[in-house]
C-alpha positions as a printed Julia matrix, in Angstrom:
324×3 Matrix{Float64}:
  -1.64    0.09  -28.21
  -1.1    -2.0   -24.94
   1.62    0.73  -23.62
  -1.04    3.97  -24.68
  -3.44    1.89  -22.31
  -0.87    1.92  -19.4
   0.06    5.77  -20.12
  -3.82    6.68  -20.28
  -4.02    4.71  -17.11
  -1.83    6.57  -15.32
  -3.06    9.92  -16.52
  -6.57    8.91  -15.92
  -6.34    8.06  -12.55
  -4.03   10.67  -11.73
  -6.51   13.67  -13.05
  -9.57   11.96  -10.91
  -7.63   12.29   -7.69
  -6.37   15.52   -8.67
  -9.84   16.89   -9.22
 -11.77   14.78   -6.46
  -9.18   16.17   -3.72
 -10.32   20.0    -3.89
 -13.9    18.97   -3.41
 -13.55   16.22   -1.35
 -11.19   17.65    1.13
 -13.33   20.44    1.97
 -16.3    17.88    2.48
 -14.11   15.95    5.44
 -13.37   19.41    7.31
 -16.96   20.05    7.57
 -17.64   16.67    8.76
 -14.88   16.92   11.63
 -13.47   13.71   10.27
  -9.83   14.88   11.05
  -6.49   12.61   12.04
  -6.08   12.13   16.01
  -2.14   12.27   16.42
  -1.19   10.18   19.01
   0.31   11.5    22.27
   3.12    9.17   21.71
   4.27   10.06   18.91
   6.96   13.11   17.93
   6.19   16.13   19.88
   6.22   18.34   16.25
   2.91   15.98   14.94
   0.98   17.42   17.33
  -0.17   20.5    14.91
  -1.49   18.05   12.67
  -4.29   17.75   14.3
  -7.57   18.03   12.84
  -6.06   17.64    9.15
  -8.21   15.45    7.38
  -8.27   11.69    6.75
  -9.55    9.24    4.8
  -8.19   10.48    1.72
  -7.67    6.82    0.88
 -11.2     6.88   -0.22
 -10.35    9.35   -3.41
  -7.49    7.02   -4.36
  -9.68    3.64   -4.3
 -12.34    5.62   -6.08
  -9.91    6.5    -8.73
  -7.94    3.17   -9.09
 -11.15    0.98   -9.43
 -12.95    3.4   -12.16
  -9.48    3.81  -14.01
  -9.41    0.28  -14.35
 -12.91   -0.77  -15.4
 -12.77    2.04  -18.12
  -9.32    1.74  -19.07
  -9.4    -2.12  -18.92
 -12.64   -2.61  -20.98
 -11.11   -0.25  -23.76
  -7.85   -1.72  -24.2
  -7.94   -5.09  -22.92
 -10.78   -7.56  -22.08
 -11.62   -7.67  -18.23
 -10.7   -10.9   -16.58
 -10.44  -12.83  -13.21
  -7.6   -11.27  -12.16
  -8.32   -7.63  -11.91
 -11.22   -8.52   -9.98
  -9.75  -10.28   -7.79
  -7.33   -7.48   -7.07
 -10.09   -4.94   -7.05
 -11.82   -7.12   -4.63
  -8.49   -6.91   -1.85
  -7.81   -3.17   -2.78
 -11.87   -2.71   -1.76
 -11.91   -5.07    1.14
  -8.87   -3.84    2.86
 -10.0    -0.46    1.93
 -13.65   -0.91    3.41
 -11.83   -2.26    6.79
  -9.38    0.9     6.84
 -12.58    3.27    6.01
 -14.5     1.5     9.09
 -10.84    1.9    11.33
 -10.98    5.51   10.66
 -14.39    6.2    10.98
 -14.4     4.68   14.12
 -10.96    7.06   15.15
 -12.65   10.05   14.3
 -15.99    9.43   15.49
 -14.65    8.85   19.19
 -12.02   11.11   18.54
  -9.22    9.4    19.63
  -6.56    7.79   17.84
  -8.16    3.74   18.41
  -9.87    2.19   15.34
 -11.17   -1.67   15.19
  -9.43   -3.72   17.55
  -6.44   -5.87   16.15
  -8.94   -8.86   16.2
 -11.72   -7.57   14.43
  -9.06   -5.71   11.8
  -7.48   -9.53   11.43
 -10.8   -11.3    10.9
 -11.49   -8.98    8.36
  -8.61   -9.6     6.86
  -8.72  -13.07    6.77
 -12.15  -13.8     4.83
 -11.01  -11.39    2.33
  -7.47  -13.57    2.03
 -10.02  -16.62    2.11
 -11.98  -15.2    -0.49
  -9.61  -14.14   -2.89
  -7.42  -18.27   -2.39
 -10.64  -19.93   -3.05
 -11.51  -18.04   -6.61
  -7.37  -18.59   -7.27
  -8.22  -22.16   -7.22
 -10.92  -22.19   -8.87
  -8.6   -20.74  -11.65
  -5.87  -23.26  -11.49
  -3.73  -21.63   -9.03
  -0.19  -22.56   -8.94
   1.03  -23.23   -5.82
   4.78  -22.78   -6.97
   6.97  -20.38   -5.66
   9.62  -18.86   -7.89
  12.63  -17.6    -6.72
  13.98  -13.91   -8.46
  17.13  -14.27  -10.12
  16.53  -17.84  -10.91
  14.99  -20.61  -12.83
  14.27  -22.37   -9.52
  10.56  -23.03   -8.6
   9.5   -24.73   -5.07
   5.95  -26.22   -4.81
   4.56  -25.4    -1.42
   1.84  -27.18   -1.75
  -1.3   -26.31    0.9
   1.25  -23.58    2.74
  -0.14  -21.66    0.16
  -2.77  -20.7     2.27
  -1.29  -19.64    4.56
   1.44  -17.79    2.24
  -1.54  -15.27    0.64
  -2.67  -14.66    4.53
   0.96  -13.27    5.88
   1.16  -11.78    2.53
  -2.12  -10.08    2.86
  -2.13   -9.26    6.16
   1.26   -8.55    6.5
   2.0    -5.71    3.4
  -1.3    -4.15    4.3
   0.15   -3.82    7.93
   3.61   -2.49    6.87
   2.19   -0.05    4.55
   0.05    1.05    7.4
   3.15    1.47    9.31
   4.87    3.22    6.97
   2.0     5.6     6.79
   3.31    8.16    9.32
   5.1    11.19    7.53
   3.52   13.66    4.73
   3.87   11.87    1.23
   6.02    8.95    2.72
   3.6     6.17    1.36
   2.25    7.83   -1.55
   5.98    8.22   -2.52
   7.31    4.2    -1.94
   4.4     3.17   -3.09
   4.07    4.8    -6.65
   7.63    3.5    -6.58
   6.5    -0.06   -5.74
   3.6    -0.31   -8.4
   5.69    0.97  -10.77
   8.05   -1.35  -10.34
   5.09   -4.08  -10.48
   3.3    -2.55  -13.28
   7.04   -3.37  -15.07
   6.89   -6.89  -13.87
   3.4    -7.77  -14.72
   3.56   -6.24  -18.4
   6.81   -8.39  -18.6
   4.58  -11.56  -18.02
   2.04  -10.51  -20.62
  -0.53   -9.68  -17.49
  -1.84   -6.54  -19.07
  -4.68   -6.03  -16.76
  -2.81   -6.61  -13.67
   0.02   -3.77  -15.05
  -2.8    -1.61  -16.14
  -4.12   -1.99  -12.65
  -0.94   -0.82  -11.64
  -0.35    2.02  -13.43
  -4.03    3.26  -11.92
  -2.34    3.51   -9.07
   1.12    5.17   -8.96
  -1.49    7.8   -11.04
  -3.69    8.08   -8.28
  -1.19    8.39   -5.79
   0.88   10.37   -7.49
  -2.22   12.63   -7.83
  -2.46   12.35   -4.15
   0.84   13.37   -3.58
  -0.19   17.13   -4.51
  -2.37   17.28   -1.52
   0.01   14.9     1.09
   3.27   16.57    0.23
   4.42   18.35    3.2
   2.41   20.17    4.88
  -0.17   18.03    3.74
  -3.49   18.58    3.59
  -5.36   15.46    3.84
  -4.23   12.21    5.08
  -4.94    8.86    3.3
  -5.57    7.13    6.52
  -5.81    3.34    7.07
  -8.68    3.62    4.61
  -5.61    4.52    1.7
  -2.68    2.63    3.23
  -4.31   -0.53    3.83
  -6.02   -0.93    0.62
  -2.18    0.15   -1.0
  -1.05   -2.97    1.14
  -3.39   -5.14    0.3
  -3.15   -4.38   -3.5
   0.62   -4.94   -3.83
   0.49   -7.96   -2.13
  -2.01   -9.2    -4.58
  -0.12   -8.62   -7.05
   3.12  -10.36   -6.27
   0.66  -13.39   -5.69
  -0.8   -12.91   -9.17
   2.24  -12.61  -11.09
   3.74  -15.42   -9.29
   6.71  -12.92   -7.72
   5.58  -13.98   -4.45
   9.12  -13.55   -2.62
   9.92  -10.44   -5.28
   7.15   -8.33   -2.81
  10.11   -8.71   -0.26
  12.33   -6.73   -2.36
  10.42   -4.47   -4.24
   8.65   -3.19   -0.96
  11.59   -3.63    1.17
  10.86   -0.33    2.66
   7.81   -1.63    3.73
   9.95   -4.56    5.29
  12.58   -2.28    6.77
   9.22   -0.15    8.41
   8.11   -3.16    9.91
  11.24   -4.68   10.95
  12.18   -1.1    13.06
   9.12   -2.36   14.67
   9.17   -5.88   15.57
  12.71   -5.43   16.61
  11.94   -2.44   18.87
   9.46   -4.54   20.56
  11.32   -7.45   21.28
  14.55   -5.36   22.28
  12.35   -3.67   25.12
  10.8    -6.51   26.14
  13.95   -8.77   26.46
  16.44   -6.27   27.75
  14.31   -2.73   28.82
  16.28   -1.04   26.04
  15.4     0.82   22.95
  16.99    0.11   19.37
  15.74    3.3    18.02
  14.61    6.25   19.51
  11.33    5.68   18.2
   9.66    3.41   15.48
   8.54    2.69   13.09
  11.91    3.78   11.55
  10.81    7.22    9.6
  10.36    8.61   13.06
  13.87    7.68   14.8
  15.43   10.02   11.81
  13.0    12.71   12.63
  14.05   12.44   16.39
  17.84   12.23   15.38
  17.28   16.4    14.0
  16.31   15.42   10.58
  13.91   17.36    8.53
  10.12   15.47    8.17
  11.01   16.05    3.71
  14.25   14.65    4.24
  13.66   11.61    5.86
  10.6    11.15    2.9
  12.69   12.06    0.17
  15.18    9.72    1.41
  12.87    6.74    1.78
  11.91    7.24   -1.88
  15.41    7.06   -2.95
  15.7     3.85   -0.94
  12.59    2.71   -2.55
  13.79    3.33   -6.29
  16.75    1.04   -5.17
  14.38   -1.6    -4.04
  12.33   -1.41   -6.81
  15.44   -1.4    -9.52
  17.05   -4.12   -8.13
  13.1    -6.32   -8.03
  12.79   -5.46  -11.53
  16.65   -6.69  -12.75
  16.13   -9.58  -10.63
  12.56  -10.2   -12.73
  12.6    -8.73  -15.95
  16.22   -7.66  -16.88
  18.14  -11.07  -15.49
């Protein structure tokens, strides 16, 4: 009964995105709300210009009624999938307001960092103070072991660079058709395996709402796409998987099971502190995807090639977890 719940999850969520996207996508080119490419970026973005964005609002839509309906059928609703509705919403409301802001001045600059990390940061406030309320744990387990370290009030602080930063990386990742609709059906899939593991039924059915509506997604963001998700999609995505890992205790598992996430937003951070230091490059652009486009390869390839990287990721998370 509990698995038909995840499968109708998945094929719930998927078929809303699948039949929002032809009506919604329409709806965004007549409201000019289409994706400023940065003049930075790879010379052979430029054409896609004027595709739409915030397609992140048809995946949100679809992951928070899949749930509600899903989760009242076939399993009472509890503290937790609100909670994790509440990030995926209020990381998803901040992206919405980034984006609107892009395409209403038509250039590619949202909310400043500032106002995005504020935002940020009552929602991570928010979301520690009803976990306490709850009993929160602040133990840390570590994969592949019986080992458990209690951290104590760096807790806190924990769920805000957890928050803040897989919301970010996702965001980063965000830069090539189907590239984070791809890793991260991967990732929740992985997590929906994790969470049903630990008898968390709502949290996996959560899960499964997503890699449906972003595999549904996928049919219009495969190359050439035809909408973008925008920060509206990718940093509600990061939010949400972050939330989980804090939810099902895997806190340090997130680091593995998104480790293309990780990888993304190392390219970065190292790029930046290589120039800085020595006035040289790493890569020949980052975030990563875009020094293999820039080295001759093909946008798919480089996606396709990410995913495979991310079924790694998320194989060797759920051994560590579930299979160990």
């Amino acid at each position: 009964m509990l698995e038909q719940g995840l499968l109708f999850a998945l094929i719930m969520s998927f078929l809303v995105t699948v039949v929002l996207s032809p009506i919604f996508i329409p709806f965004l080119r007549r409201l000019k709300f289409g994706q400023s490419i940065r003049d930075e970026g790879p010379e052979s973005h430029k054409k896609k210009t004027g595709t739409p964005t915030m397609g992140g609002i048809m995946i949100i839509l679809a992951i928070i009624l899949t749930t509600l309906v899903m989760g009242g059928k076939f399993h009472s609703l509890n503290v937790e999938i609100f909670l994790v509705i509440l990030v995926t919403f209020g990381f998803g409301l901040l992206g919405f307001l980034d984006d609107f802001i892009k395409v209403a001045k038509k250039r590619n600059l949202g909310l400043t960092s500032k106002q995005k990390f504020l935002g940020q940061l009552i929602i991570a406030g928010i979301f520690y103070v009803v976990l306490l309320q709850s009993g929160l744990s602040t133990d840390i387990h570590i994969p592949g072991t019986a080992f458990s370290v209690d951290i104590g009030w760096f807790y806190f602080p924990l769920i805000i660079i957890m928050l803040v930063g897989a919301s970010n990386a996702v965001n980063l990742t965000d830069g090539l058709d189907g590239l984070v609709a791809g890793t991260a059906a991967v990732a929740f899939g992985a997590f929906a395996i994790v969470a049903y593991s630990a008898s968390m039924f709502t949290v996996s059915l959560f899960s499964a709402a997503v890699v449906g509506a972003v595999l549904g997604f996928l049919v219009f963001n495969a190359h050439p796409a035809r909408v973008f998700m925008g920060d509206t999609g990718s940093l509600a995505l990061g939010g949400a998987l972050a939330s989980i890992a804090i939810l099902t205790k895997t806190e340090l598992l997130l680091v593995i099971i998104g480790g293309v996430f990780v990888i993304e937003t190392l390219s970065v951070i190292i790029q930046v502190i290589s120039f800085k230091t020595t006035g040289k490059r790493i890569f020949k652009m980052s975030p990563l995807h875009h020094h293999y486009e820039l080295s001759g390869w093909s946008e798919w390839r480089v996606v396709v090639t990410f995913w495979l990287v991310g079924i790694l990721f998320a194989v060797a998370g759920i051994y560590l977890e579930v299979w160990l």
